[in-house]
C-alpha positions, 0 to 999 in steps of 0.5 A: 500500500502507498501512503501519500501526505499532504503537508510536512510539516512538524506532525505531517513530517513525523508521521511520514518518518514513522510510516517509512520506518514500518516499511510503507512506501510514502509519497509527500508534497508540501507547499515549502519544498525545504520541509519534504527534505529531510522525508526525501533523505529517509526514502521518501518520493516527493512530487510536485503537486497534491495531484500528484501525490494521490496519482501515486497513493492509495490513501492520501493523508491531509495535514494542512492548517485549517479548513480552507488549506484542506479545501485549495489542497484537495478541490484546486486545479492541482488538487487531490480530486484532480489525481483522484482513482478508483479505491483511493481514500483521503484521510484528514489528520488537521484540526478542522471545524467539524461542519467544514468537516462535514461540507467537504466530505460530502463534496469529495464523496460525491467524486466517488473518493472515500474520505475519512477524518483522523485528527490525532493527540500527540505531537512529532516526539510521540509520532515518530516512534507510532505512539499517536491517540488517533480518533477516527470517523466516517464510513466504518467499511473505510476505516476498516480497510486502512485500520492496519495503516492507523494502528501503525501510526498510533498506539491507541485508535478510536472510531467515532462513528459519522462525518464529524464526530473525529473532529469534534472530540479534537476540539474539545481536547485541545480546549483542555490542553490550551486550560492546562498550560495556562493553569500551570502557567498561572501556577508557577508564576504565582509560585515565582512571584510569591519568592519560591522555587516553581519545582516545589509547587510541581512536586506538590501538584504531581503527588495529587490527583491533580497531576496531568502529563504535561505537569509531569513533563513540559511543566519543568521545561517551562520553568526553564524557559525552554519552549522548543516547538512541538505545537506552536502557541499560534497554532494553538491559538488558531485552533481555538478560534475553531473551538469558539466557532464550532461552540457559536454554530452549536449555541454552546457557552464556553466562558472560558474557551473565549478567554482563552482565545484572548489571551493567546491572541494577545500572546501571539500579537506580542510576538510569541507565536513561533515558539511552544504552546507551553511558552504562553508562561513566557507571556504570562511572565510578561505581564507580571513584570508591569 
């Protein structure tokens, strides 16, 4: 089976390593060609065109930006439909709102493609070594005959059921990783501020049942201010616009989720876009120091 993706970049890159280290030929395109790199040294044929990667593919996976990416990516002139064969599926890993979701599945069905939604949890130190969480939804015949490929990338695979739902449940996942960095952010600048070592409140914070993976992990990186990316704070940002979107289509109040929105967005107007999710202490400092 041919693997083909569609946007390398950290996560889109890391999946595609892995996918070549289990022995699957893999197929790539990215609009930065320098990003194809590194894939291109490790065995992978890169082509010039999302047309071209699902001439080449049985299953296309997508891992663009937003909803718009993945429509130019897959309906443009050079798109994926436009490559498009008989038994060919796409599978969209991006975090897109579920009813753009919903509105291009039925667009790209109707070509008579098959078309699933994988988004995942995890980032590229996780997706190289194949320990995604990969929450699927779409027509279970589909899911079933790509399930092998799936299971390769994650180590945990869910299927969700219709168009939709994938996405959905992505969503309110990243609304609790975007909650997490901001409460330890908070905590540890309280900490800081108040005159005591910030390991002391995590050591504290990690023998309760309060802990969380990231209270275990990227929290001490925080308090040395290292905030190497693996998810971007702009991309965060980005996601919760659609989390506020999708809550404003469904009449669902997210008091906090718009909070949240405002205060990424202020970080990222403040310059700190390019650096890790986590960085939004970086922020949080900033304010502190007025």
């Amino acid at each position: 089976m041919k693997i083909g993706i569609v946007g390398t970049g950290i996560l889109g890159e890391a999946v595609g390593l892995h996918l070549l280290d289990v022995g699957y030929e893999v197929v790539v395109f990215n609009r930065t060609k320098q990003k194809t790199e590194n894939l291109k040294k490790n065995g992978a044929t890169v082509v010039k065109s999302p047309k071209h990667v699902a001439e080449n593919s049985d299953l296309v996976i997508t891992v663009v930006k937003d909803g718009d990416a993945l429509n130019d990516v897959i309906f443009s002139d050079s798109g994926i439909i436009a490559g498009r064969h008989d038994g060919m599926c796409i599978a969209d890993m991006s975090t897109v709102n579920p009813n753009s979701t919903k509105e291009i599945s039925e667009k790209v069905t109707i070509t008579g493609t098959d078309y699933l939604e994988i988004p995942v949890m995890g980032g590229p130190n996780v997706a190289i070594d194949g320990r995604l969480v990969l929450m699927a939804s779409g027509e279970k015949r589909i899911f079933e005959k790509f399930k092998k490929v799936f299971d390769s990338i994650a180590e945990q695979t869910f299927y969700l059921g219709n168009t939709g739902t994938a996405h959905s449940i992505k969503l309110a996942m990243n609304l609790q990783i975007s909650m997490l960095a901001l409460s330890l952010s908070e905590g540890i600048t309280l900490t800081k501020k108040a005159g005591y070592d910030p390991e002391i409140f995590l050591k504290i914070l990690n023998s309760t049942y309060f802990k969380t993976g990231m209270s275990e992990g990227k929290a001490y990186k925080m308090i040395k201010e290292s905030y190497e990316p693996t998810f971007t704070l702009a991309n965060l940002k980005k996601d919760l616009d659609t989390i506020n979107d999708t809550a404003d289509s469904c009449n669902a109040e997210l008091p906090m989720a718009k909070l949240a929105r405002k205060v990424y967005a202020d970080a990222k107007d403040a310059g700190f876009g390019d650096i890790d999710y986590t960085g939004i202490i970086a922020y949080i400092a900033k304010l502190s120091e007025k």
